[in-house]
C-alpha positions, 0 to 999 in steps of 0.5 A: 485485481492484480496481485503482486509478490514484492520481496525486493523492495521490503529491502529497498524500503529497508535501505532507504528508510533506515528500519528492519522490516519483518514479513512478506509484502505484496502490491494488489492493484487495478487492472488498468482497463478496468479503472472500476476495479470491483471485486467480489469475496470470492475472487479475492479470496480466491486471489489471496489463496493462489499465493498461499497467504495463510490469514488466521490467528497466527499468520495476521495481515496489513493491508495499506490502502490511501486516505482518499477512499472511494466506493471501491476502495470502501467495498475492499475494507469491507470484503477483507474484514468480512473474510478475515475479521479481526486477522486483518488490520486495515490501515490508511496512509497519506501524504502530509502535504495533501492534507494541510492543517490535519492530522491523522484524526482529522483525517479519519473523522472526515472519511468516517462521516461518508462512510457508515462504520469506518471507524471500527473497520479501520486499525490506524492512519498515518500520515508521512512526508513524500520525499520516497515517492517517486524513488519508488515510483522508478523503482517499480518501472525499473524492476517491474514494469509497473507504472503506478501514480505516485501518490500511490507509494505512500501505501508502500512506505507504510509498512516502514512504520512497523505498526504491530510488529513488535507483537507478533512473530516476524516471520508471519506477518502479511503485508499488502499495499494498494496502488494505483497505476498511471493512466498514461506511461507515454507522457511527460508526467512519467518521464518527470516522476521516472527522472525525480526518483532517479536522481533523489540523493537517497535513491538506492534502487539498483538490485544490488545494494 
């Protein structure tokens, strides 16, 4: 697992979706060859301390992860609330047109079904649309060098939906969403995403805006 500090695109999102956001956010993702990406407590707690996110009472964090749950993923939510307990919101995100007919109900109903207690792990759902994908997508690789699947930004934006913030100090609060990265930079899909998020009418990317 990687972990990444992004306060650049807290701006950006803030831009592009018209809305204040409030804390710090980071990406966690999987190191690329390892697509298994497992995780122990220890090395995750030992990942949240290197960068001196204080979790507790006063200083809660988010973390976003996509409604399609896997094992991995599943064992991720599982290893945060075990650390962290009720200091942790989890919450999963998804892009409308990958769920047709469903709302945010259905959704979590569904995954709750495969995966024992999922619904007193899980804080809120969402589902958006996905016209600020590939905006983000670009942006990564402009700024970052990372490559991730695009349907992986939905993470990114779910911090746009301010879920709890109007309870808590701004200035503690923790934001951590999971992507994935491309399997493949040197393809015609990336040169598609890269060109979709570079002429989006509401791409605002450059570093200075």
């Amino acid at each position: 697992m990687n972990l990444l500090p992004i306060p650049w695109m807290k701006q950006k999102l803030e831009n592009i979706y018209d809305v204040t956001l409030y804390g710090n956010l980071y990406l966690i993702y999987n190191d690329k060859n390892n697509i298994n990406y497992n995780i122990d407590a220890n090395s995750l707690n030992n990942l949240i301390y290197n960068y001196n996110i204080l979790i507790d009472d006063y200083n809660p964090l988010y973390i976003y992860l996509p409604l399609e749950l896997n094992d991995q993923l599943y064992k991720l939510i599982i290893l945060f609330k075990s650390l962290y307990k009720d200091n942790v919101y989890i919450i999963l995100g998804g892009y409308k047109h990958n769920y047709l007919n469903l709302n945010e109900l259905d959704c979590l109903a569904n995954l709750c079904t495969i995966y024992k207690d999922l619904d007193s792990l899980i804080s809120y759902a969402y589902l958006i649309d996905n016209n600020k994908a590939y905006e983000i997508f670009t942006s990564l690789s402009d700024t970052q060098k990372i490559y991730i699947n695009p349907l992986s930004s939905c993470t990114i934006s779910g911090i746009t939906l301010n879920y709890h913030n109007k309870h808590l100090n701004p200035n503690n609060v923790n934001h951590i969403s999971f992507v994935y990265l491309m399997d493949n930079t040197c393809n015609e899909n990336f040169i598609d995403c890269y060109l979709k998020g570079l002429t989006n009418n509401n791409n605002n990317f450059n570093y200075n805006f």
